[in-house]
N, C-alpha and C positions, 0 to 999 in steps of 0.2 A: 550400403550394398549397391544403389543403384549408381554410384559413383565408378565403383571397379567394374562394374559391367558397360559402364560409357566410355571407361579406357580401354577395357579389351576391344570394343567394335572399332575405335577408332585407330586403335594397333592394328586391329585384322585388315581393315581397307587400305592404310597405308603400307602394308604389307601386299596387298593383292594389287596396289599402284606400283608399288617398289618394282615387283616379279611380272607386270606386264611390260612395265618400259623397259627390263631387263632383256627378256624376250623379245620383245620389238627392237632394240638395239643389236640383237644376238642378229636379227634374221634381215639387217639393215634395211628395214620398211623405218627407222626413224635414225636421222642425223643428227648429233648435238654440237655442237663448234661449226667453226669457220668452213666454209667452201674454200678456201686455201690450203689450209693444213689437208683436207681428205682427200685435196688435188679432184674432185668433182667437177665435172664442165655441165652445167644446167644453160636452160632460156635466161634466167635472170642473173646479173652479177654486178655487184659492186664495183663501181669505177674509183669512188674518192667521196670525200665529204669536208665540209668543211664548216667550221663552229663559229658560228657570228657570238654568241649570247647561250646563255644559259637554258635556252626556251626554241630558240631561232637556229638551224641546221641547214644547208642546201647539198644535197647530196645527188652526184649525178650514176644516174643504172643503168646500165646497157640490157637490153630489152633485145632478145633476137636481132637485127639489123639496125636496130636504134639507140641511141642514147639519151636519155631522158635527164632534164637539169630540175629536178624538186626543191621545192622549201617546202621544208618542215616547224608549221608555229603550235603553237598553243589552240589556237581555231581550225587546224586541218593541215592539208598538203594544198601546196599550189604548184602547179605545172609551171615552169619556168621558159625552157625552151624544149626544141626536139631535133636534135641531130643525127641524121642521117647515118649510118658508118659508111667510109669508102673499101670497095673491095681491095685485094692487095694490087693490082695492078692498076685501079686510077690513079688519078693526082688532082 
């Protein structure tokens, strides 16, 4: 008995998980996929990445007026460099 009564509770919460990201998806306070596909223009955005290794990543983020060039290891993030953007009329 205390078996069906461990699967009803954990029915009911995943149920009551299911019906809130529903809800939160309905009243778009939560995004799932890409910033491309929903055409979103946020602070943050993906520039490009690119895959050394299985473990090893260096992925660069434009950052409001920045662009930042990361590695991603197995021990952390390391800051790579930090490029400026130019506005549309410098050179």
């Amino acid at each position: 008995m205390d078996i069906v009564r461990q699967s009803l509770a954990i029915t009911f919460v995943f149920a009551l998980l299911a019906t809130a990201v529903w809800l939160m998806r309905k009243k778009g306070s939560l995004r799932i996929g890409s910033r491309k596909s929903q055409g979103a223009c946020g602070v943050l955005e993906s520039r490009g990445k690119l895959i050394l290794s299985q473990q090893h990543v260096i992925h660069v983020v434009r950052i409001g007026q920045q662009d930042l060039v990361l590695a991603l290891h197995p021990a952390g993030v390391t800051l790579l460099a930090e490029i400026p953007v130019k506005a549309e009329g410098e050179t």
